[in-house]
C-alpha positions in Angstrom: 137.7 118.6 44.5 137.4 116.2 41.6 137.1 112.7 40.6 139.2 112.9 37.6 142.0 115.0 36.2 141.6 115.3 32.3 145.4 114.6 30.5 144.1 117.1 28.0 143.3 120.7 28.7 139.6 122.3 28.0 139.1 124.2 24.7 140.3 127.8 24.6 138.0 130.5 25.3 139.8 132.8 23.7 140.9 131.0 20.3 138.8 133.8 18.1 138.5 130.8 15.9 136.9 128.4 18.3 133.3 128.1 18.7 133.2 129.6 21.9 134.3 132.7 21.4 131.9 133.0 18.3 129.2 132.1 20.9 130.1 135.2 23.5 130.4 137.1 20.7 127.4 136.3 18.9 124.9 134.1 20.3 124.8 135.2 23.4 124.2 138.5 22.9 120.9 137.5 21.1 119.8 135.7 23.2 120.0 138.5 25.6 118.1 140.7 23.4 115.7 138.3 23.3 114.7 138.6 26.8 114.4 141.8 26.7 112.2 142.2 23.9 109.5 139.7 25.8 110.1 141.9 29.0 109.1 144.7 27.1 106.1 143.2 25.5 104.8 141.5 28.6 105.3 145.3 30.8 103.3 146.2 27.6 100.3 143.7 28.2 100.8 144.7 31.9 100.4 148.2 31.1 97.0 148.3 29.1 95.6 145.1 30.3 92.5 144.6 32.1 94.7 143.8 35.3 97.2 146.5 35.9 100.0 145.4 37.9 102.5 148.5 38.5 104.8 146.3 40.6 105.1 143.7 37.8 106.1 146.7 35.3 108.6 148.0 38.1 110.5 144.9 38.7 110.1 144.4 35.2 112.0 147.5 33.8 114.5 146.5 36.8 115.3 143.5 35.1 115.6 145.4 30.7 117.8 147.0 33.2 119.9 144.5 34.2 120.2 142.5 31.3 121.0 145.4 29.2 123.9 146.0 31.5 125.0 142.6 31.4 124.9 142.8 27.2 126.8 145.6 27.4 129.8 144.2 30.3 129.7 141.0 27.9 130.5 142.5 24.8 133.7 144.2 26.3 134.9 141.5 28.4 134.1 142.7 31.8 134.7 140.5 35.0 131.5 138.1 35.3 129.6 139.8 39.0 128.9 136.7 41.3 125.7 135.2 41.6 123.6 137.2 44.1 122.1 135.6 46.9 118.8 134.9 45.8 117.6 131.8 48.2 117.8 129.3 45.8 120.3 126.6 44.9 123.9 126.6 43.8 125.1 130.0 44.9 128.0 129.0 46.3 129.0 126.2 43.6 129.5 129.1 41.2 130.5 131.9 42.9 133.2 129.5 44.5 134.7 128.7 41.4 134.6 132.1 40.2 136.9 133.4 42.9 139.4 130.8 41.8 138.9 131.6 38.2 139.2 135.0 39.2 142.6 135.0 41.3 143.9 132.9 37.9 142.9 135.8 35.2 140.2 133.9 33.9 137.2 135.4 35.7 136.0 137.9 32.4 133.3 137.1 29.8 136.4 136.2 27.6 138.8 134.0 29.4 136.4 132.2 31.6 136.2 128.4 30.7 133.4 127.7 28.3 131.5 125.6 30.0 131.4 127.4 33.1 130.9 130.9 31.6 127.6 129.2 29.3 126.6 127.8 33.0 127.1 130.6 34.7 125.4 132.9 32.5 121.8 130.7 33.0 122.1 130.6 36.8 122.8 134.5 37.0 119.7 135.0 34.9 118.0 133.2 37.2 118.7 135.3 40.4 117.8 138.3 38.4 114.0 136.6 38.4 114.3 134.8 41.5 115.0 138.4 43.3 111.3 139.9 41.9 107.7 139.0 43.8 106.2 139.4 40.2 108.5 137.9 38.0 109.7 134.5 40.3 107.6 131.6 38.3 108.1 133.4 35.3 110.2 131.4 32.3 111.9 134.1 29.9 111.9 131.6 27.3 108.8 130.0 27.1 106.9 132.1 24.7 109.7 130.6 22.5 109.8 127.2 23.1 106.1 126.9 22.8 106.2 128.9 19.5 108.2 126.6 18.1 106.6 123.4 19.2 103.7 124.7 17.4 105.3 125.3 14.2 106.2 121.1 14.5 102.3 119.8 13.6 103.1 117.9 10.7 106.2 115.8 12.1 103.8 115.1 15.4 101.0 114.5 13.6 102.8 111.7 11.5 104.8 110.1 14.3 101.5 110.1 16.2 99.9 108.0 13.4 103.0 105.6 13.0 102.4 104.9 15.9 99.4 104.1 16.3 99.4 102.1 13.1 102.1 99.8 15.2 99.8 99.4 17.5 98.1 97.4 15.1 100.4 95.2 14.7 101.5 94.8 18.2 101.1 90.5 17.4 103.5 90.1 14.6 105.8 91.9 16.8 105.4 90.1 19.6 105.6 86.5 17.5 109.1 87.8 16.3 111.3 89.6 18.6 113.8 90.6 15.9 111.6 93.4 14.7 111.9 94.7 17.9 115.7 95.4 17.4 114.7 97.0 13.8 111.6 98.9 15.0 114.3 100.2 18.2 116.9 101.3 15.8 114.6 103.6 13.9 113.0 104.9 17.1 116.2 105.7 18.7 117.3 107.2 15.4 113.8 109.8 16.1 115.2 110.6 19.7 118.4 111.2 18.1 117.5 113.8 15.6 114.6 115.6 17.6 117.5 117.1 19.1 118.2 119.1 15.8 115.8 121.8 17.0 117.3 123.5 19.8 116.6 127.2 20.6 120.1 128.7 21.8 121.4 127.6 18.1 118.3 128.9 16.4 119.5 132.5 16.6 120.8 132.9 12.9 117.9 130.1 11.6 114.6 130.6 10.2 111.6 128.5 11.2 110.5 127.6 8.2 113.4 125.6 8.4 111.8 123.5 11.3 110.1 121.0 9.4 112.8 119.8 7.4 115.1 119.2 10.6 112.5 117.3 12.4 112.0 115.2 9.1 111.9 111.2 10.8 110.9 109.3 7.8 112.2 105.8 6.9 114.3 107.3 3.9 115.4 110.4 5.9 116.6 108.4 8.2 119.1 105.8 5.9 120.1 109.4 4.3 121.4 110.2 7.8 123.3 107.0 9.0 126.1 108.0 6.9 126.1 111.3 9.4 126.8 109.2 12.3 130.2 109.4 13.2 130.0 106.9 16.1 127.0 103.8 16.1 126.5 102.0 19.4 123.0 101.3 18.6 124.0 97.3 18.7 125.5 97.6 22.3 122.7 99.7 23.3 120.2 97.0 21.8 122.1 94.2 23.5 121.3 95.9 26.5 118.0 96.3 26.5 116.9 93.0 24.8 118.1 90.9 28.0 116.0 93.3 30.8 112.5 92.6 32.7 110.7 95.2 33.9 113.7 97.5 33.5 114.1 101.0 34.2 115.2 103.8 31.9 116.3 106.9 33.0 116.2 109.9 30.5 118.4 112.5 30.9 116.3 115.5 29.3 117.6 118.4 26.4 115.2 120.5 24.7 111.6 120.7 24.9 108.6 120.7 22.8 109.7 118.8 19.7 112.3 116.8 21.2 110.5 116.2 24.2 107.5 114.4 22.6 109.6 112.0 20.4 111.7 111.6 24.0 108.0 110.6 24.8 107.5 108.7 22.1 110.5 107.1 22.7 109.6 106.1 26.0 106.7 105.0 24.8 107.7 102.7 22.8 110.0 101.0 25.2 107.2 100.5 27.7 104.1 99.7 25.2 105.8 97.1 22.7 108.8 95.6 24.2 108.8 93.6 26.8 111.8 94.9 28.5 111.0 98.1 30.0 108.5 99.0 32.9 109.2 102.4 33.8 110.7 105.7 32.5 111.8 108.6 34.6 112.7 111.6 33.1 115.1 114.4 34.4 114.4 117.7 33.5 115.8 121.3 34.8 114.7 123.3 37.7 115.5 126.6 36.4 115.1 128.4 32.8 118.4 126.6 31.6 119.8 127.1 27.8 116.8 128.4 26.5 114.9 125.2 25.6 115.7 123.1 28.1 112.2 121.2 29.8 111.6 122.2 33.4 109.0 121.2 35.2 106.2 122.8 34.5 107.6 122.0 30.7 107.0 118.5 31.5 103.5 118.9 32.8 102.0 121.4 30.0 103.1 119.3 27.2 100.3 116.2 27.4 97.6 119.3 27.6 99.5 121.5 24.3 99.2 118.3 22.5 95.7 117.9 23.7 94.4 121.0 22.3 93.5 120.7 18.6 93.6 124.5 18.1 97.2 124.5 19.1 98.8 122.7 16.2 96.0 123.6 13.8 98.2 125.5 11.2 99.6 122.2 10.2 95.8 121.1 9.3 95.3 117.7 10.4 93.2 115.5 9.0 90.5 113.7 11.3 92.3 110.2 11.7 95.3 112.8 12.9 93.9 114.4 15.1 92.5 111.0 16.4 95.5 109.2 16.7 97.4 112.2 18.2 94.6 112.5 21.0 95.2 108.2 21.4 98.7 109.1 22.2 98.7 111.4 24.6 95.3 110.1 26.1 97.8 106.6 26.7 100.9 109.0 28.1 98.3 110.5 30.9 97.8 107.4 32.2 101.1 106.3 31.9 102.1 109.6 34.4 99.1 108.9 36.4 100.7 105.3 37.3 103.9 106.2 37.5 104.8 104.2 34.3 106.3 107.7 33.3 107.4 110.2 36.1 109.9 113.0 36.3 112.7 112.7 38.8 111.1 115.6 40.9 107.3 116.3 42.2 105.0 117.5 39.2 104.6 120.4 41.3 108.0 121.6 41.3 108.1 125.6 40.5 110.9 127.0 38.6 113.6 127.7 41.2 112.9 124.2 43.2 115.5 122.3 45.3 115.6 118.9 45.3 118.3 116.3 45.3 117.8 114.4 42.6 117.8 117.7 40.1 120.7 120.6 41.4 123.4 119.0 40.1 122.2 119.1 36.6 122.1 123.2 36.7 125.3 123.2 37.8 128.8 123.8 36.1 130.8 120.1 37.2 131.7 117.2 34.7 129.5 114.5 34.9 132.1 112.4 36.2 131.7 114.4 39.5 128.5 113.0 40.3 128.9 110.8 43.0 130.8 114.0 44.8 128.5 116.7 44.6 125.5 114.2 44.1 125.6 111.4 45.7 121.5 110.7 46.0 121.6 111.0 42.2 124.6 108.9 41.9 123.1 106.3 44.2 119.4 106.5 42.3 121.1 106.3 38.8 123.7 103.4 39.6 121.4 101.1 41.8 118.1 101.6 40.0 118.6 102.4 36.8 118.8 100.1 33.8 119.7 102.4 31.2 120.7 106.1 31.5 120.0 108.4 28.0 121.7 111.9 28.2 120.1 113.6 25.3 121.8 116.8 23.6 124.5 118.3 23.7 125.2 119.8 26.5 124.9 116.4 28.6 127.7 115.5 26.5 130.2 118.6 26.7 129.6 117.6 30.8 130.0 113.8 30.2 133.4 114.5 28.6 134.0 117.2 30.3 134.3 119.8 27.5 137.8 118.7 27.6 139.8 118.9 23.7 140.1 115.4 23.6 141.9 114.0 20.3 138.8 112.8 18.4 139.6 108.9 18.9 139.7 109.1 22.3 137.6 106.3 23.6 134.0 107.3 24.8 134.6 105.3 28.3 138.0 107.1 28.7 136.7 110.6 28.0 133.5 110.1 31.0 136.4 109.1 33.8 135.1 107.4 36.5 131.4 107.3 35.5 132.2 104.9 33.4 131.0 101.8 34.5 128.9 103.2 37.2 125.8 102.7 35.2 124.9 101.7 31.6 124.7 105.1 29.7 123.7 106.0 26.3 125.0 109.5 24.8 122.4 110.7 21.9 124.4 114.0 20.4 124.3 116.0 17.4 127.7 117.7 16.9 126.8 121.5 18.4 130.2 122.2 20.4 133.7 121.8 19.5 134.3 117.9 21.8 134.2 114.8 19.9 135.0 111.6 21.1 135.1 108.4 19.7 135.5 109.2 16.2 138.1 107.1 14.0 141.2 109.7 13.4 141.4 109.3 9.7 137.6 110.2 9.5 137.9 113.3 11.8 140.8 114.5 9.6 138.7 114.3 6.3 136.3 116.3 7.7 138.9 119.0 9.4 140.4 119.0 6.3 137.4 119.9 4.5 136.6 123.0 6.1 133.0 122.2 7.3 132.5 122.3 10.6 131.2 119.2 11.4 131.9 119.6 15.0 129.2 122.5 15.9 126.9 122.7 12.8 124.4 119.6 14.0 124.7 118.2 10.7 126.3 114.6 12.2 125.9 113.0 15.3 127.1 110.3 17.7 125.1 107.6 19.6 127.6 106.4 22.7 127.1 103.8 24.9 128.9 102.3 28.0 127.9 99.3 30.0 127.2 99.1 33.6 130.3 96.8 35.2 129.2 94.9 37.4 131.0 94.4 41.3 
């Protein structure tokens, strides 16, 4: 059951020249290997650590096991196995669809749709942990995403002290509203490009590399408006600037880096304008694309942040150090009022169930919500004030992953969430969809041979209004 009924078909999994083969193919499989290379080395620690826990090392090799299987049926195109039942949520959703994907040839690594076969592939991960005693809170990817957070010092460490230095001049802002429109567009520009570090596209990238993505300076930033294919930031602003005490919902992508200038972000909206009250931000409640923020993402990053040893490669100076410990001294209390909060209990473990969260680690178009979640529907659409979906997978499921003609307006590609609430899309190009995007300038760049659509070189800011009645 759907709300909508694309005109257009979804890309071709098998199209050896799409991106989504290249990822089965290619990315996948090291991300795979990835796993299993921290399996082994925390069975290792197991092994000759003070606490010895033979069960741990057990259901440990269980799972090299099991993933090393799963490598090896991807690579040759094997029928994907449904989802165990391991007690937690969305079971059924999948292994529902794969039956029907099944009965229509397109239930093998190969032929299944992309979207679903990328989905899929988290969630069965997940009962492979969710099956263990040892293994259940554990996050396979979390030695990563904090690794790499702490290789991002010197872009924290300078956004913390721009902001604080606005801070300063919190009075000249407030005596002329319009530089809250100029100050918004650079900060939104931030949350826009934080996205450029995300894990499950990292595979082929070294991190020394980092530091240039995450680059957010005044003249970076004018370098890369001519990268944005699709500028709503006006109709976004126009938004904002007529709200009191509004709230903003924040759709979350990857964590660590893009999480603290989501932070900052938020921030922002709530300290120095007078437009924005609240922030509530959505995370995932498995282990979901590598980098995605859970929970317990959420929580640890005030106390990473916190700890001066933890980005001390980057050697801060002391008024650093200072302002970054100002920052995340103001976000505590911020969570501790509710200013900020997360869409779930900060207590929710890896694996959770809640209402307002399942639908997010599942497979459907965004413009299913209000079927398969209506309290999220509901929350977003009476509540809500502004909804950001950050990343790009938000927007392969806002569009559906659907190979829309690249004009194709935004508000027709999202169905019948359009207009259910005022959303904002912030995307760099990592998948093959594109919407929105004048024909004569996606031709250029098709014609060119760079490609534009997956290499998160250019990006998109989309925005739709609420419409009211």
């Amino acid at each position: 059951m759907s709300l909508f009924q694309a005109p257009y078909p979804p890309y071709d999994p098998t199209d050896r020249e799409g991106f989504s083969y290249e990822t089965v193919l290619k990315r996948w499989p090291v991300i795979l290997a990835g796993i299993v290379d921290t399996l082994h080395r925390e069975n290792h620690n197991a092994i000759v650590g003070g606490n010895k826990n033979p069960t741990k090392v057990e259901e440990g090799n269980a799972l090299i096991e099991l993933i090393g299987k799963l490598k090896y049926e991807m690579a040759r195109d094997k029928p994907l196995e449904p989802i165990p039942e391991d007690k937690e949520t969305n079971v059924d959703v999948y292994n529902t669809e794969l039956k029907r994907l099944t009965a229509e040839g397109k239930g093998t690594w190969f032929t299944a749709p992309w979207l679903y076969a990328e989905c899929y592939l988290y969630r069965l991960l997940r009962a492979y942990f969710a099956q263990t005693t040892s293994w259940r809170e554990f996050d396979p990817f979390r030695s990563q995403k904090v690794e790499t957070f702490q290789k991002s010092g010197v872009s924290i460490h300078k956004i913390a002290t721009s902001i604080r230095e606005l801070e300063q001049e919190k009075g000249k802002l407030e005596a002329d509203p319009t530089n809250f429109k100029i100050l918004f567009r650079e900060m939104i520009q931030m949350c826009l490009w934080g996205n450029a570090t995300d894990l499950s596209l990292l595979t082929n990238l070294s991190l020394d590399d980092i530091e240039n993505l995450q680059s957010v300076g005044k003249d970076a930033q004018a370098a890369r408006q001519s990268f944005i294919l699709k500028d709503d930031q006006d109709a976004v602003w126009d938004q904002l600037k007529n709200l009191k005490d509004g709230r903003v919902d924040i759709v979350l992508d990857n964590s660590g880096f893009e999480l603290f200038t989501d932070m900052v972000f938020a921030d922002f909206l709530v300290t120095y304008t007078p437009y924005v009250s609240s922030v509530v931000f959505h995370p995932k409640l498995i282990p979901w694309f590598v980098s995605d923020v859970t929970p317990p993402d959420f929580v640890e990053i005030a106390g990473l942040l916190a700890d001066e040893g933890f980005l001390a490669s980057s050697n801060p100076s002391d008024a650093e150090k200072d302002n970054l410990k100002h920052l995340v001294e103001r976000w505590t209390s911020y969570v501790d009022s509710g200013v900020f909060s997360m869409s779930v209990p900060q207590d929710t473990r890896l694996g959770g169930d809640s209402d307002m969260a399942n639908f997010w680690t599942t497979q459907y178009p965004y413009w299913d919500t209000k079927i398969h979640a209506p309290a999220l529907w509901n929350s977003l659409h009476e509540k809500s004030d502004l909804v950001v979906f950050k990343g790009d997978l938000n927007y392969r499921k806002l569009t559906g992953d659907i190979a829309w003609p690249a004009d194709t307006p935004f508000e027709e590609a999202i169905g019948p969430l359009a207009g259910a609430f005022p959303i904002l899309s912030l995307r760099t190009n990592k998948a093959d969809v594109v919407v929105g995007v004048p024909s004569d300038v996606a031709a250029k760049l098709d014609a060119s041979g760079e490609k534009w659509r997956v290499n998160g070189k250019y990006a998109l800011i989309s925005f739709w209004p609420k419409v009211q009645g």
